[in-house]
C-alpha positions, 0 to 999 in steps of 0.5 A, spaced: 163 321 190 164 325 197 166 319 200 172 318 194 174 325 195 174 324 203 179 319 202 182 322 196 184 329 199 184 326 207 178 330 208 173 328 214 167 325 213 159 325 216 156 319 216 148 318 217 147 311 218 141 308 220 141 302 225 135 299 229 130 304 227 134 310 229 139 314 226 146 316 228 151 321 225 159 319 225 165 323 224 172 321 222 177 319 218 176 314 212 181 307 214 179 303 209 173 301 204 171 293 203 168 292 197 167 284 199 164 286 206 161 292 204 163 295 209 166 302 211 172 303 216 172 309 219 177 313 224 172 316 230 173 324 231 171 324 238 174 317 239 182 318 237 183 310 235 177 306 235 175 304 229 167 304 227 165 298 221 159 302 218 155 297 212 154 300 206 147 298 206 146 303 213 148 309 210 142 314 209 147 321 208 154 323 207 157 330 208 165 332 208 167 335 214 174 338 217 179 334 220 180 336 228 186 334 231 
């Protein structure tokens, strides 16, 4: 529900993706989801125009956040 709302109302989003037995948090803006891929493209906070493909299966936390500019 919180990644629909996200994309929904333009919110920003805090993934906690888990990857090579760490776990990572990302912030940004939702692009697009792929439900055929299983994956999340999301608009990186602290880097203005890299996008970062997020697997559905590594997600382990999502918080909405404020948009920064």
């Amino acid at each position: 529900m919180k990644i629909q709302t996200s994309m929904e109302f333009v919110s920003g989003v805090k993934f906690i993706v888990w990857e090579e037995g760490v776990d990572w948090e990302y912030t940004g803006l939702i692009h697009r989801l792929d439900s055929i891929t299983k994956m999340i493209y999301l608009v990186l906070d602290k880097e203005k125009g890299y996008i970062m493909k997020i697997k559905f299966e590594d997600i382990i936390g999502v918080d909405l956040t404020d948009v920064t500019d």
